[in-house]
C-alpha positions as CSV (number, residue, x, y, z in Angstrom):
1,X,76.5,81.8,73.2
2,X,78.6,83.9,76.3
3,X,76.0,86.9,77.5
4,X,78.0,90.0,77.1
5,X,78.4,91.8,80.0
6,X,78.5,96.0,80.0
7,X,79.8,98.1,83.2
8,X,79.0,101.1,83.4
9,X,81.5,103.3,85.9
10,X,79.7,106.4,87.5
11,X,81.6,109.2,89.9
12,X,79.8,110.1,92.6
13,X,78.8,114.0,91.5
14,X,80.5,117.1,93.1
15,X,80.5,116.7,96.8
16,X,81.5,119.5,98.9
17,X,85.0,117.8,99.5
18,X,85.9,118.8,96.1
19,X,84.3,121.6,96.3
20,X,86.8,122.7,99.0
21,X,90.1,120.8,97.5
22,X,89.8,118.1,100.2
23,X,91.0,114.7,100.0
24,X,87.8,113.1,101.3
25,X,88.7,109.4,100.9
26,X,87.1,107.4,103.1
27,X,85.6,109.8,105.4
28,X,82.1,109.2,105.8
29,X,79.9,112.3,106.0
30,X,80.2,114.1,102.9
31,X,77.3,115.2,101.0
32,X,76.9,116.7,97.6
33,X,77.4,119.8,96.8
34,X,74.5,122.6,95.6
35,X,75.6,121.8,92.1
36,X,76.6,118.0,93.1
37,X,72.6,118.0,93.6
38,X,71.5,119.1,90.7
39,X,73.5,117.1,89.0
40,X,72.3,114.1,90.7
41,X,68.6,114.8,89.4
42,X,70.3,115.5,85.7
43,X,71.8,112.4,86.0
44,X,68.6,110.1,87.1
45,X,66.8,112.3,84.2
46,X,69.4,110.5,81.1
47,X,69.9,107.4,82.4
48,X,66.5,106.7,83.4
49,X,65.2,104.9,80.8
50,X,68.0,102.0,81.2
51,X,66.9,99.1,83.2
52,X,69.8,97.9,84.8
53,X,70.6,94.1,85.8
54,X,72.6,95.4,88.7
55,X,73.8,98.0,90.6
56,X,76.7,98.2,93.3
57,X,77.6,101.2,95.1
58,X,80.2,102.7,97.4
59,X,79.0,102.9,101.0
60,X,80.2,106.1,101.4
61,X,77.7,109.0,101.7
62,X,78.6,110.8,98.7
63,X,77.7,108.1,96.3
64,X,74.4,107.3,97.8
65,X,73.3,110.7,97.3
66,X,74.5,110.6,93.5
67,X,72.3,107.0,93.3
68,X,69.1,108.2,94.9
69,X,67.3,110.3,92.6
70,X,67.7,107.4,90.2
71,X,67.0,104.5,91.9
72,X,63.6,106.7,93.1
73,X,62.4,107.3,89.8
74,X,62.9,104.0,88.4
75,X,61.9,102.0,92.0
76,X,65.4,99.5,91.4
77,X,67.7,98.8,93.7
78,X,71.2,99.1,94.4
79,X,74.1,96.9,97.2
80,X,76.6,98.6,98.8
81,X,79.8,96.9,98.5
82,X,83.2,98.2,99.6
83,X,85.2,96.5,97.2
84,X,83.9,100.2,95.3
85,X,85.4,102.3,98.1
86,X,87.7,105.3,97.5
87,X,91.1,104.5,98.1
88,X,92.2,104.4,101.5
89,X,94.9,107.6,101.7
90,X,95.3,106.9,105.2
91,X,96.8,110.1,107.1
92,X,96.3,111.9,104.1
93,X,92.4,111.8,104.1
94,X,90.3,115.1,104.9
95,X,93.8,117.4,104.0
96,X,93.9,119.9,101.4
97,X,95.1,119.1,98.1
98,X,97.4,122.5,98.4
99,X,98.8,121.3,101.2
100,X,99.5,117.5,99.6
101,X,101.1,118.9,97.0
102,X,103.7,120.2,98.8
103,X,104.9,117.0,100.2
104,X,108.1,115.5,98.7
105,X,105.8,112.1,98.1
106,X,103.7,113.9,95.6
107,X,106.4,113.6,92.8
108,X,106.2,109.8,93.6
109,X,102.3,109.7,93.3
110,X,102.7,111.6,90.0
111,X,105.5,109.8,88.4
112,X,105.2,106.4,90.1
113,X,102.1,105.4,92.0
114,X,102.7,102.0,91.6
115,X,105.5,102.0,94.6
116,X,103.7,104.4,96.6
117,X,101.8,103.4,99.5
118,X,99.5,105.9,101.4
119,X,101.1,106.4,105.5
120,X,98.7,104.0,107.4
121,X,97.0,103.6,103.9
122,X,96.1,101.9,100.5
123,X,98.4,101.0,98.0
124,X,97.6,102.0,94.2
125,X,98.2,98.2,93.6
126,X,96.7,97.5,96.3
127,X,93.3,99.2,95.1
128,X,93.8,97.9,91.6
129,X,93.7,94.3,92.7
130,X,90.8,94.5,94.9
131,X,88.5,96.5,91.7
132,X,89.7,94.4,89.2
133,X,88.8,90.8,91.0
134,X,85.3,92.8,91.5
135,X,84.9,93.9,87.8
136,X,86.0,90.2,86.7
137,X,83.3,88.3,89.1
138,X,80.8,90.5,88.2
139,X,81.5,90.6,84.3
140,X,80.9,86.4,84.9
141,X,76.6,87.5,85.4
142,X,76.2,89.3,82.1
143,X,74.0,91.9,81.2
144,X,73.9,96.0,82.4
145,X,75.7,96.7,85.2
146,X,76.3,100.3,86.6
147,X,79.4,101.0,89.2
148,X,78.8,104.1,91.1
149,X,81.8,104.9,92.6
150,X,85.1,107.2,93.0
151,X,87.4,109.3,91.1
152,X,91.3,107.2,91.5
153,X,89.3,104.1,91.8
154,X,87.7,104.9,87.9
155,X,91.0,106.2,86.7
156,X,92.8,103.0,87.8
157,X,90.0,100.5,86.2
158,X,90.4,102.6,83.4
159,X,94.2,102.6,82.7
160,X,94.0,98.5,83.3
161,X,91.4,97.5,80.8
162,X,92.6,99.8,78.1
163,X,96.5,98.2,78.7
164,X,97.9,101.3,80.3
165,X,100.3,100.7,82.9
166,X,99.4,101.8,86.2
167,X,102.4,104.3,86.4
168,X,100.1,106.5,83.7
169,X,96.4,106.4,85.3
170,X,97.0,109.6,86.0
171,X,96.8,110.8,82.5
172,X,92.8,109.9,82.7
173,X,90.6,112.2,83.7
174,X,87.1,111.6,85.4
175,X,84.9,114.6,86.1
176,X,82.2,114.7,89.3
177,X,79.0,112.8,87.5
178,X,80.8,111.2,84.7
179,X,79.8,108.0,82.9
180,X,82.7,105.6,81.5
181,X,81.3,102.2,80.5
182,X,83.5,99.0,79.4
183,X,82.0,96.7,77.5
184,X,82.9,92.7,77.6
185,X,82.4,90.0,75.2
186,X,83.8,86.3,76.1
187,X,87.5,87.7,76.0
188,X,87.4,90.8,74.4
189,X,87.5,94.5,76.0
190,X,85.8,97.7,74.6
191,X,86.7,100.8,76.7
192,X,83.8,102.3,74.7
193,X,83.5,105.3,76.8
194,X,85.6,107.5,78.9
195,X,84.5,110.6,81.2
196,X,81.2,111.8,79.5
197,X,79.8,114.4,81.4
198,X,77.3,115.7,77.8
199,X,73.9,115.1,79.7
200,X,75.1,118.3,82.3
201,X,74.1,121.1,80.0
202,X,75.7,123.6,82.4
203,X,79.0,122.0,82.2
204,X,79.3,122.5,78.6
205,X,81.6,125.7,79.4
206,X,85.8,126.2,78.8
207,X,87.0,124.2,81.7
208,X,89.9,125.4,84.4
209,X,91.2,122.7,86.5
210,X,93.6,123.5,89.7
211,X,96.0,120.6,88.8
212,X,95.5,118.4,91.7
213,X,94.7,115.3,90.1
214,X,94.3,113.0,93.4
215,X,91.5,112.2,94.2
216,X,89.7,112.5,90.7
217,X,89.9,116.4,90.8
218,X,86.8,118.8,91.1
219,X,85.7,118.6,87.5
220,X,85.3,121.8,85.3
221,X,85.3,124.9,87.1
């Protein structure tokens, strides 16, 4: 019989990017926030009991940080790949999301992302192909796989294995910290969990959100 294959998806937590409404993309350099931290240690504390097969992260800086607590408690190991960088927003990476959404081309990132391509960027279909032939060689292995990784790039994995047309992702939301997991068996899908952020007590609290969806957002405030 096929070995079914589960993939767990894993923001990085808050970094200080979000904590300032900054499009960090693919700058290198960011670090966690104060709270991103202690959310880190929360989240090696749940998920610590899970031996996974595998486990691929984002090179960039933010992710590591999210990983480490983990991967030191439990002494496994993770690869870096960049088929799980953030999206590459080209001349739009390090500005504020204020500022972004002022631009006439935020209407068409809203409404239609699947024509828009970032100005010496990534486009959203771009970024979908290149996640999606990742998730499907990896899914060939089997067994427990966690995907630490970025806000967009979650949303868009998302919105294509639960049949939602790309147009939409932005309808999902995926808090600093959260855990998604799909779960695959021969040819059948399970989204079986979507943004659950119930291991950080502390962000059990009425949530405010700025609106400014790009980039995965800042999480509860």
């Amino acid at each position: 019989m096929a070995r079914s294959t589960t993939i767990t998806l894993l923001r990085h937590a808050q970094s200080t990017a979000n904590l300032k409404g900054v499009l960090a993309g693919r700058i290198d350099g960011i670090s966690l926030s104060p709270e991103g931290l202690a959310q880190a240690d929360r989240l090696a504390e749940a998920l610590q009991a899970i031996t996974f097969d595998q486990i691929f992260t984002s090179p960039l800086q933010r992710c590591q940080e999210t990983i480490a607590p983990l991967l030191k408690r439990t002494k496994q190991r993770s690869v870096r790949s960049k088929s799980l960088l953030e999206m590459d927003y080209g001349k739009w990476s390090g500005k504020k999301l204020a500022l972004l959404a002022t631009k006439k081309e935020w209407a068409s990132i809203q409404s239609a992302p699947s024509r828009f391509t970032f100005p010496d960027g990534e486009s959203f279909e771009e970024m979908r192909s290149r996640l999606v032939a990742f998730i499907e060689e990896k899914r060939k292995v089997g067994g427990e796989i966690l995907l630490v990784t970025h806000g967009d790039v979650i949303k868009v994995v998302l919105a294509h294995y639960l049949g939602t047309p790309l147009d939409l992702f932005q309808r999902i939301t995926i808090d600093p910290s959260s855990l998604s997991t799909i779960a695959f068996r021969e040819d059948r899908v399970q989204v079986i969990r979507v943004n659950d952020t119930s291991y950080l007590k502390s962000t059990l609290l009425p949530e405010k959100r700025d609106g400014h969806d790009l980039g995965g957002g800042a999480g509860p405030r």
